[in-house]
N, C-alpha and C positions, 0 to 999 in steps of 0.2 A: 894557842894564840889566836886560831881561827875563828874557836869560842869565842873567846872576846871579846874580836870583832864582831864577830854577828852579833851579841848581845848588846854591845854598846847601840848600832845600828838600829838596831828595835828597839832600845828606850826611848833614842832620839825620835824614831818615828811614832812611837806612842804619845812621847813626851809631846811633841810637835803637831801632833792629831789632838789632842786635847785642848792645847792652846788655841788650835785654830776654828775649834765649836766651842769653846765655852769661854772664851778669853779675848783674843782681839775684835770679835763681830760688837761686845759691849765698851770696849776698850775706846772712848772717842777723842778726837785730835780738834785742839783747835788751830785752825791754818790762819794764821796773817799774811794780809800781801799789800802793797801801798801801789796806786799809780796815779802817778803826776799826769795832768792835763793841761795844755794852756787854755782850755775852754771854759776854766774854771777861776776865778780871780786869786792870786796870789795868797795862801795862809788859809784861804778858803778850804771845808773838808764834806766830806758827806759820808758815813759808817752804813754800811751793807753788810748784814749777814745772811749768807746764801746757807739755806741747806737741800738736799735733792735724797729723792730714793729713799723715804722715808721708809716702805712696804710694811705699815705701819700693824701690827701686830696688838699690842698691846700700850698700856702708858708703864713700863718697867722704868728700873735705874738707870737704863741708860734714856729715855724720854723725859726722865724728870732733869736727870742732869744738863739736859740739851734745854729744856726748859728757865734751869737756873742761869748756866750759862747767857742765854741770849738775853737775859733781866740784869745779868752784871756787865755784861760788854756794851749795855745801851745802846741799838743803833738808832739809824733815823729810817733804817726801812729794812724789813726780812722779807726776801724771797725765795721761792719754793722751785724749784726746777723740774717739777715730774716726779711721777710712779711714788705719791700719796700713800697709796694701799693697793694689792694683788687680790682683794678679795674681798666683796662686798658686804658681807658682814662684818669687815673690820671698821666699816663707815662711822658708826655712831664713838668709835673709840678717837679716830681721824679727828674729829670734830669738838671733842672734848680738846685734845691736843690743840688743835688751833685755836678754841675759845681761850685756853692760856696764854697763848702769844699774842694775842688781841688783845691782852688786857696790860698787856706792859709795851707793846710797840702800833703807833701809831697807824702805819701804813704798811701791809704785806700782801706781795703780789704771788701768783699761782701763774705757771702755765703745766698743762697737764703733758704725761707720757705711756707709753704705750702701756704700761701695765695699767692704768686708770680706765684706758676703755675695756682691755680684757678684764675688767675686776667682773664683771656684768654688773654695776651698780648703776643704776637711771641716773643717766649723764645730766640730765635738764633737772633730776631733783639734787644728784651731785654737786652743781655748779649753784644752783640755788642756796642751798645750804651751806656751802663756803660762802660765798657771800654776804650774807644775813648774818654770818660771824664776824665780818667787816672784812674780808678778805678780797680783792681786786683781780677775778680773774681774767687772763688776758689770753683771748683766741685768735689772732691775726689782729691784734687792738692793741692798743697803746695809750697811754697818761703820761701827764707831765707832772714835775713834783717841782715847787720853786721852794726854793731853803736860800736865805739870805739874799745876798743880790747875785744868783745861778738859777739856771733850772735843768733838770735831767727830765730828758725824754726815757720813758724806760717801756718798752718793744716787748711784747708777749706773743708768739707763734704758736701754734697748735705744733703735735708732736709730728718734726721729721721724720723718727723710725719708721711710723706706717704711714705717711704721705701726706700728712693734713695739712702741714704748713703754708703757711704765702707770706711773706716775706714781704711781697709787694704791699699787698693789702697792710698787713700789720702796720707800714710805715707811713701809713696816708694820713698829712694831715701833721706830721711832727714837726717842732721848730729845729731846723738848719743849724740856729747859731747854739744851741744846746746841745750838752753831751749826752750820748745816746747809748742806754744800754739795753741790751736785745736777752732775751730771756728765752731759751729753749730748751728741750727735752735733751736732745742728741745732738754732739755735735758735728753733726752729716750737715750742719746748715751753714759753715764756715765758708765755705768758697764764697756763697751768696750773697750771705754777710760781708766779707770783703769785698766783693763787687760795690757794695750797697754803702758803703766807706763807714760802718758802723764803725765806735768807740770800741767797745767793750761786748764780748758775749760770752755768757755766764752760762754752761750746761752744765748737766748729769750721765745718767747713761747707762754710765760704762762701767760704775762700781770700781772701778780702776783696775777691775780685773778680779778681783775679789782675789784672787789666789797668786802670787808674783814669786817666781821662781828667781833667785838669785844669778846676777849674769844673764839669765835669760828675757825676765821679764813676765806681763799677767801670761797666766797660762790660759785663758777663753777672753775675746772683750766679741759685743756683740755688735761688730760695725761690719763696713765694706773694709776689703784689703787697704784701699786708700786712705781710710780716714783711723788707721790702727795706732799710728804713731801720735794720737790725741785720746792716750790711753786717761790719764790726769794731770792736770799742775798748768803751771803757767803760758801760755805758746803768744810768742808777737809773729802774727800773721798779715803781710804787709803792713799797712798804716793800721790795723786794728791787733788787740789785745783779747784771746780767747782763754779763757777759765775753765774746765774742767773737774768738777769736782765728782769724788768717791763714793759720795752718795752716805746715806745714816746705816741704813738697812742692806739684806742678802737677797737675794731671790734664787730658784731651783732649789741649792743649798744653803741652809746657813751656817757658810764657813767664811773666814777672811786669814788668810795669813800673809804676812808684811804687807800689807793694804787694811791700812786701820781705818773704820769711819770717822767720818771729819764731818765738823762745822769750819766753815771760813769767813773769815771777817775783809774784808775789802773794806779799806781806807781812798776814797779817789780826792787828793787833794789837786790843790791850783799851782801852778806856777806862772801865771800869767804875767 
């Protein structure tokens, strides 16, 4: 009987180790979430789809798919939340990747995260070159996007993880009576942002843990004690609304198990 048990117990952990390097890391989720603003005129919509934590490797089936995906969901704007690529010679693949996304969506904004600067890839020719692809990166900077009779302010920080952000800065100059969505690496920048009475803040990060132990939870997220309980998913944090997304890619390991990579699509319609 003992046999048995042990033998079950190691298929399952074989079985379970298998799935979680060659199965859920390609495995990707698309997330919907809706949130109503009154900032926004009634029936009014705008479609965002975020993706983050690319740590972009190669263009496989799971980049083409994210690729299809974001050509059948249509938005009116894709943003990118940090850690691009871990390592500079994935640059020219990075980039190939974006120039597809530039050719079916209008407007996509970048802010970068901590693995973008440890890639060692020349930050000034990095940023250049997303750009020149039409991409809008945003370093403590901000744009306005008018769509119909709205406009969204949309808020790009340099990466919190290792200190670059200003929050101040990034917000000089936005309009008040627009909805404002802030765009960061980590989200260590929540308090601030709530102080700052932001809308909406869209991060990455955290991979969501990459590895989630049932009942228990991720089993490593790379934050402060404090900010652990914004592992992923949706958090209303006073008058503001923080996002948290999973990220595409792995980083250390490439494992994921019950934390699949996601694309999510953000609907912010009106109720004015």
């Amino acid at each position: 009987m003992l046999k048995r048990i042990v033998g079950l117990i190691l298929i399952i952990a074989i079985g379970l180790t298998l799935y979680a390097f060659l199965v859920e890391p390609r495995w990707v989720e698309i997330v919907r979430i809706t949130i109503e603003t009154e900032k926004i005129p009634k029936e009014a919509r705008i479609k965002i789809i975020q993706i983050s934590d690319l740590h972009l490797h190669e263009i496989g089936d799971k980049e083409k798919y994210v690729l299809k995906a974001i050509e059948e969901l249509n938005p009116d704007l894709v943003v990118i939340t940090g850690d691009l690529i871990d390592d500079s010679k994935n640059a020219d693949k990075l980039y190939s990747f974006l120039r597809n996304i530039s050719q079916v969506v209008k407007k996509v904004y970048i802010v970068l995260g901590n693995w973008d600067y440890w890639s060692t890839v020349d930050l000034n020719d990095y940023v250049q070159n997303l750009e020149n692809l039409g991409a809008i990166v945003l370093i403590n900077s901000n744009d306005l996007v008018m769509k119909d009779k709205f406009c969204i302010n949309i808020v790009g920080v340099d990466d919190p993880y290792t200190g670059r952000a200003d929050l101040e800065k990034a917000l000089m100059g936005i309009k008040p009576t627009c909805y404002t969505i802030l765009l960061a690496h980590s989200p260590q920048i929540i308090d601030e942002a709530v102080e700052k009475n932001v809308d909406l803040i869209l991060t990455g990060h955290t991979h969501g843990g990459q590895v989630v132990i049932p009942f228990y939870g991720p089993l490593f997220l790379p934050l402060e004690k404090k900010y652990r309980k914004y592992s992923s998913g949706l958090f209303k944090v006073g008058n503001s609304t923080l996002y948290v997304n999973r990220g595409l890619g792995t980083s250390i390991i490439p494992v994921r198990l019950f934390c699949r990579p996601e694309i999510t699509l953000i609907e912010i319609i009106g109720k004015r």
